[in-house]
C-alpha positions in Angstrom: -7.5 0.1 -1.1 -6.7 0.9 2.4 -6.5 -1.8 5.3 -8.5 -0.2 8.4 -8.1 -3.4 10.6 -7.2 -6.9 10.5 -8.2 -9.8 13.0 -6.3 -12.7 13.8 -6.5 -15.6 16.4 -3.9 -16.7 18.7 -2.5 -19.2 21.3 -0.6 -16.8 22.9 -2.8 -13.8 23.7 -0.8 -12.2 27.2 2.7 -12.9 25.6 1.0 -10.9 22.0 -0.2 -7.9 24.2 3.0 -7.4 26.4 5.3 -7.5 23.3 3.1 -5.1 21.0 2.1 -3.0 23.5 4.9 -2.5 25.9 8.2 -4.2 24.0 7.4 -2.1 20.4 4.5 0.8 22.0 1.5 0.4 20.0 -1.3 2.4 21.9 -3.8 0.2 23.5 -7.4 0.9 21.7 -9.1 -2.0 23.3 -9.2 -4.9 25.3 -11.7 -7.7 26.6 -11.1 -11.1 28.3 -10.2 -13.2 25.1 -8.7 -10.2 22.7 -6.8 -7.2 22.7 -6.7 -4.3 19.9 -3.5 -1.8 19.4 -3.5 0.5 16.8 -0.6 0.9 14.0 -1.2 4.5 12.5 -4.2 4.2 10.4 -4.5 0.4 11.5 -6.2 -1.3 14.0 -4.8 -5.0 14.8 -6.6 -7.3 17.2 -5.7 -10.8 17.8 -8.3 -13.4 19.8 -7.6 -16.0 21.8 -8.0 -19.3 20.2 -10.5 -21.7 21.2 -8.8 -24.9 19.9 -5.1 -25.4 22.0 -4.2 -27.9 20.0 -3.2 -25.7 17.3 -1.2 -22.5 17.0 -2.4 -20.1 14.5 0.3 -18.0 12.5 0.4 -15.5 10.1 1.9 -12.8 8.0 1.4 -9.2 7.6 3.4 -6.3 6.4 3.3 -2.7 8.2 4.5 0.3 6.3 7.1 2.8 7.5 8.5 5.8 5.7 10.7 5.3 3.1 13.8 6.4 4.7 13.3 4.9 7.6 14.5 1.2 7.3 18.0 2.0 9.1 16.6 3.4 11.4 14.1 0.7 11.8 16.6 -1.9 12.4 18.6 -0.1 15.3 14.7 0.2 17.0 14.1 -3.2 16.7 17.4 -4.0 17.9 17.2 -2.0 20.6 14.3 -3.3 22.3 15.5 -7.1 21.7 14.4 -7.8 18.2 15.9 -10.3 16.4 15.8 -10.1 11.9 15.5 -13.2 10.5 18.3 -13.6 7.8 17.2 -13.5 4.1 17.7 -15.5 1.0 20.3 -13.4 0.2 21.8 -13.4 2.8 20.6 -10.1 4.6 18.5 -9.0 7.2 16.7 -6.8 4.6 15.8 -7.1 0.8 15.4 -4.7 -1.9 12.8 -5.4 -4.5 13.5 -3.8 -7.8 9.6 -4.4 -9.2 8.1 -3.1 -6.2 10.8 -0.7 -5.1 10.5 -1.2 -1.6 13.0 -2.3 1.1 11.7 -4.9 4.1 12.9 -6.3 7.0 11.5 -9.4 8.5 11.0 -10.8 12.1 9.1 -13.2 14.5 6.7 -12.1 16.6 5.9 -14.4 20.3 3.5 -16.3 18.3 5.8 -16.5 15.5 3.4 -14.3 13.2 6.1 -13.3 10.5 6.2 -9.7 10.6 7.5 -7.0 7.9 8.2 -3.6 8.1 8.1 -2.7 4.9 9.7 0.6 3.1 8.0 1.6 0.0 10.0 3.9 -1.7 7.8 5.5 -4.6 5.4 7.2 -1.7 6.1 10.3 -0.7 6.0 9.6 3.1 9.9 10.5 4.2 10.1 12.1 7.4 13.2 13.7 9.4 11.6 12.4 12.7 13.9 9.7 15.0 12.1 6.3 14.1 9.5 5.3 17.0 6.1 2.6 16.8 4.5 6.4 15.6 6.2 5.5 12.3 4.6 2.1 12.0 1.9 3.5 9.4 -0.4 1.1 8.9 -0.9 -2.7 7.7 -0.3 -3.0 4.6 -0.3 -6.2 4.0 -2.0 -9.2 5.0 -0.8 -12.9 4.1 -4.1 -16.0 2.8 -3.3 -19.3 2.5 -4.9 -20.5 -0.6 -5.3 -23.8 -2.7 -5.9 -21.9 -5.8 -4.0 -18.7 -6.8 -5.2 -18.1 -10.2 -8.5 -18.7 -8.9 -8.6 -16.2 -6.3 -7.3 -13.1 -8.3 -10.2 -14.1 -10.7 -12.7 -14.2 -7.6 -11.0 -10.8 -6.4 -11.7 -9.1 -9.4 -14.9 -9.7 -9.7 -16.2 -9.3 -6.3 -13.9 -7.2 -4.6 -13.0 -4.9 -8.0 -9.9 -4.9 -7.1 -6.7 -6.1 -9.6 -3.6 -7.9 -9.0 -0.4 -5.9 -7.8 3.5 -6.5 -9.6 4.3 -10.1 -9.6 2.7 -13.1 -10.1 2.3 -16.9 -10.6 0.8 -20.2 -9.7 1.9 -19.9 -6.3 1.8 -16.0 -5.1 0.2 -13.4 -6.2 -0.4 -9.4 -4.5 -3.8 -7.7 -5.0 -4.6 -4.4 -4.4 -2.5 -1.5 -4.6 0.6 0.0 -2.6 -1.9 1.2 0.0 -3.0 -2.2 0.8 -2.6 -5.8 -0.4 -3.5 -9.1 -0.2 -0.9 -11.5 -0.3 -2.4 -14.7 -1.9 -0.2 -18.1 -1.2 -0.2 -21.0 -2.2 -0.8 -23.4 0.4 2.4 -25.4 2.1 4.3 -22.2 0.4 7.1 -20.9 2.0 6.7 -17.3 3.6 9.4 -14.9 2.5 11.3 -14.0 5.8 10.8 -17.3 7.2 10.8 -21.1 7.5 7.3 -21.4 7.8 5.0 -22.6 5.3 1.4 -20.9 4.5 -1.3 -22.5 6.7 -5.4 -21.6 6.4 -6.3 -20.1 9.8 -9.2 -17.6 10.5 -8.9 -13.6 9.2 -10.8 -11.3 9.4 -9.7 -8.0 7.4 -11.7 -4.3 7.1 -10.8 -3.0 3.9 -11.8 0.8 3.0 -11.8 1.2 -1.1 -14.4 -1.5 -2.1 -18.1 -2.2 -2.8 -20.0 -2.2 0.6 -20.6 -5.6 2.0 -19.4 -8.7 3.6 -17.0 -11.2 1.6 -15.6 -14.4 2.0 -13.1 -15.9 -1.0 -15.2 -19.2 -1.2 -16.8 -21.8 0.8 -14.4 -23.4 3.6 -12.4 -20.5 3.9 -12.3 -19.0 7.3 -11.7 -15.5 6.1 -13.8 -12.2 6.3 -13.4 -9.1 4.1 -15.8 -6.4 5.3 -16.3 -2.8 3.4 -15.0 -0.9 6.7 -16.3 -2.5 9.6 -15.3 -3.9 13.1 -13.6 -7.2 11.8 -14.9 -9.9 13.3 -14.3 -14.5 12.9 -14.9 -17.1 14.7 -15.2 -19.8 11.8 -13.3 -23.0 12.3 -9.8 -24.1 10.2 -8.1 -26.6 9.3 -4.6 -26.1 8.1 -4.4 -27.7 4.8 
């Protein structure tokens, strides 16, 4: 399952497209009055300007680098003013034995909790100085739901897609190391953060599923389309 593009709202559009675009490099593919799109490898992200400005939507989502690469990630971060957020364990990164994969976690101007994430089964290592052309893709994108379980169930059956290593009542990855979901439990707190999981409009392109448009149920403001231009508008309440 591959993650072509993800859409995401935001109260903070002109900080979002200075930062991405001229603080980390990601190429400019598009932009209109209310939205900008940069591209992340295979990736497209766009975030929209917000409609309601009494709320400030976050959320969080995972971009691959090569698997060697996480050093070197942190100087290039550091370098252009990026700040890690410290871990449980009292690191800027964290190794995960089940998913063998190294991440490193940070706020973006919107405070979208952002991961660069190294994955170290997949043959992607490269003797290249890190730069945003080693940001690979999104690989992950963070939903805020009331009803784990639930979800994977819905998931499976509409999507045909199974659960990923780890999971409970309260968090569960599905998909594969290509691309995951990252199902929360609502009021959750996001790993790599203080924030806890909020319901705010998504709209994700997904390559590796049966054509169509999806949404997980009803009065959820997400969108899971079979390779298309992602696209949301619905309304949210955070729960």
């Amino acid at each position: 399952m591959r993650i072509d593009g993800v859409k995401l709202l935001t109260g903070e559009l002109d900080r979002l497209k200075r930062y991405y675009v001229l603080d980390l490099g990601l190429p400019l593919l598009a932009e209109l009055q209310d939205s900008f799109t940069v591209k992340a490898g295979q990736s497209s992200l766009t975030f929209e300007q917000t409609s309601d400005r009494g709320r400030r939507p976050f959320y969080h989502f995972a971009f691959d680098i090569p698997e060697n690469k996480i050093d070197e990630a942190v100087s290039w971060l550091n370098g252009r003013g990026v700040h890690l957020n410290l871990l449980p364990n009292n690191s800027y990164r964290i190794y995960s034995k089940s998913w063998h994969a190294t991440s490193i976690y940070f706020y973006d101007p919107a405070e979208n909790i952002v991961e660069l994430i190294a994955r170290h089964s997949l043959a992607n290592k490269t003797d290249t100085p890190f730069s945003a052309e080693h940001l690979l893709n999104i690989s992950e994108i963070g939903l805020a739901v009331k009803d784990v379980p639930g979800t994977i169930k819905l998931l499976q059956t509409s999507l045909l897609i199974e659960f990923y290593k780890d999971r409970n009542d309260t968090f569960a990855a599905v998909g594969d190391e290509e691309g995951l979901l990252i199902l929360s439990a609502c009021r959750r707190v996001w790993l790599g953060s203080n924030k806890q999981a909020a319901i705010f409009p998504t709209a994700i392109s997904i390559s590796g599923i049966p054509g169509g448009v999806y949404s997980l149920e009803e009065g959820y403001p997400y969108r899971i389309t079979d390779n298309a231009p992602p696209s949301s508008h619905s309304p949210c309440t955070t729960p």
